[in-house]
C-alpha angles and dihedrals in degrees: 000000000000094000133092130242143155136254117248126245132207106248112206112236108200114214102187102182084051096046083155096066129057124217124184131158137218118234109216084136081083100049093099133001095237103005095047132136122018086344090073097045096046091044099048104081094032091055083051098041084049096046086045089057098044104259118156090169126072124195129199147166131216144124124264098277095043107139082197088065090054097046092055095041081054098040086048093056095047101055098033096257115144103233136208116199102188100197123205101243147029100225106101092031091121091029100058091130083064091067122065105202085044086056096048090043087058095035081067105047100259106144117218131223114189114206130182110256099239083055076040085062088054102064102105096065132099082227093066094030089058090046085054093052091048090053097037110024118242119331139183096244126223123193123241106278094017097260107140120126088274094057090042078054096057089040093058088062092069098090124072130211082250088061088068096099097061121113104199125026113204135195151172107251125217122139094350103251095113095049092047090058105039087046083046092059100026120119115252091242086056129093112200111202120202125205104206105214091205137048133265148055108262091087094078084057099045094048095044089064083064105051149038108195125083117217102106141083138167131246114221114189100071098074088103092222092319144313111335096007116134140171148190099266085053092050091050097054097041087055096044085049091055088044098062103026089032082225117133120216132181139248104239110053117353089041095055085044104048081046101057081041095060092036094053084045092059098041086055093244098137106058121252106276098029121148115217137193133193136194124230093207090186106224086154104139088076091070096082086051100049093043088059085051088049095052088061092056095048087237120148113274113238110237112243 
């Protein structure tokens, strides 16, 4: 892609209650300052697929936090592509100015089509894909989230040859891309750990379409009551993470995951001696939504 970013780096996370064990994590959260993280990564092969099969239109589904809608929005800009962003939801169709990630994505020219959720559910069929030609022309079309075989491709790229001494590999989960990748290019010695940041049993079956080999699980109770829920307890520890590490993670997906980290770490669950490594999968630009949600709740905000 004809933009510049920069190469992660393991950052080293000291437990010292837990001097046995060693924790870093990879920074793909500062690969790019708005397509950073998995988005990148997912992003990468399907922006050159579309530029190789003349494109000049990108479409693309998401609620009004994704970070993926962003990212394309971003990406779009970037490289000269015309982007459609189609959100769950009307509610905020004449309120767009109220959302941040709404108000990037259309900064940077990304035009927004609002749909009722249960049109939104739809999205999948030839019926509504052939509605939204009739509407926009023709388009290179991206899946909600970004997870397609192109974007399992750029995922498999995250880990490094150095990488190869960890034990355990672990990630956020949304809608399984980024595991796929990171199980298809693991080592066998390896066991990747997924920490699903919704609800719900269907993501063992979607990211075993994906891949053949076996050494990876998920790990389900850190999903904090479903995708986007948050609560004080959450808020405390991302703060006090960024506090100590001076690394800021979001809400929605690595602070779940460096949570349910800590959390196994404590309850003995990795072996004495374990390396573990972590993926900053980015996803920052939520915060500023969720902490205006959180101001109606009277939470605690978390510090960026």
């Amino acid at each position: 892609m004809r933009f510049h970013f920069e190469h992660s780096v393991n950052q080293h996370i000291n437990l010292p209650e837990e001097p046995k064990i060693e924790l870093c994590l990879k920074r793909e959260d500062k690969l790019h300052a708005f397509v950073s993280g998995n988005k990148y990564r997912k992003l990468k092969y399907n922006l050159k697929e579309a530029e190789l099969l003349g494109f000049d239109t990108l479409l693309t589904f998401g609620g009004a936090f994704s970070n993926h809608i962003a990212a394309v929005a971003s990406a779009g800009h970037i490289l000269g592509f015309k982007t459609i962003g189609v959100i769950r939801g009307e509610e905020l169709q004449y309120n767009v100015k109220t959302n941040p990630t709404l108000q990037f994505a259309q900064d940077n020219g990304m035009r927004l089509k609002f749909v009722p959720r249960d049109v939104y559910r739809e999205k999948t069929t030839s019926a509504f894909l052939e509605v939204l030609k009739k509407e926009f022309g023709n388009f290179y079309l991206i899946p909600e989230g970004g997870t397609n075989t192109l974007a399992i491709k750029g995922c498999e790229e995250i880990l490094a040859n150095d990488d190869k001494s960890f034990d355990f590999v672990c990630c956020a989960v949304g809608t399984g891309g980024t595991i796929s990748g990171l199980i298809n290019c693991s080592k066998p010695r390896q066991q990747v750990l997924g920490f699903p940041a919704l609800k719900g049993s269907f993501l063992h079956e979607d990211i075993s379409k994906f891949v053949s080999k076996t050494n990876w699980d998920l790990v389900t109770n850190y999903h904090f009551g479903g995708y986007a829920k948050i609560n004080s307890k959450l808020v405390n520890f991302i703060n006090a993470f960024k506090s100590e590490y001076d690394v800021q993670l979001d809400p929605v997906y690595t602070g779940k995951m460096m949570y349910g980290i800590f959390d196994l770490v404590q309850k003995g669950f990795f072996p004495s001696g374990s390396k573990i490594l972590a993926i900053h999968t980015g996803g920052l630009q939520g915060i500023e939504g969720m902490n205006a949600f959180l101001k109606t709740k009277q939470l605690p905000l978390i510090q960026v």
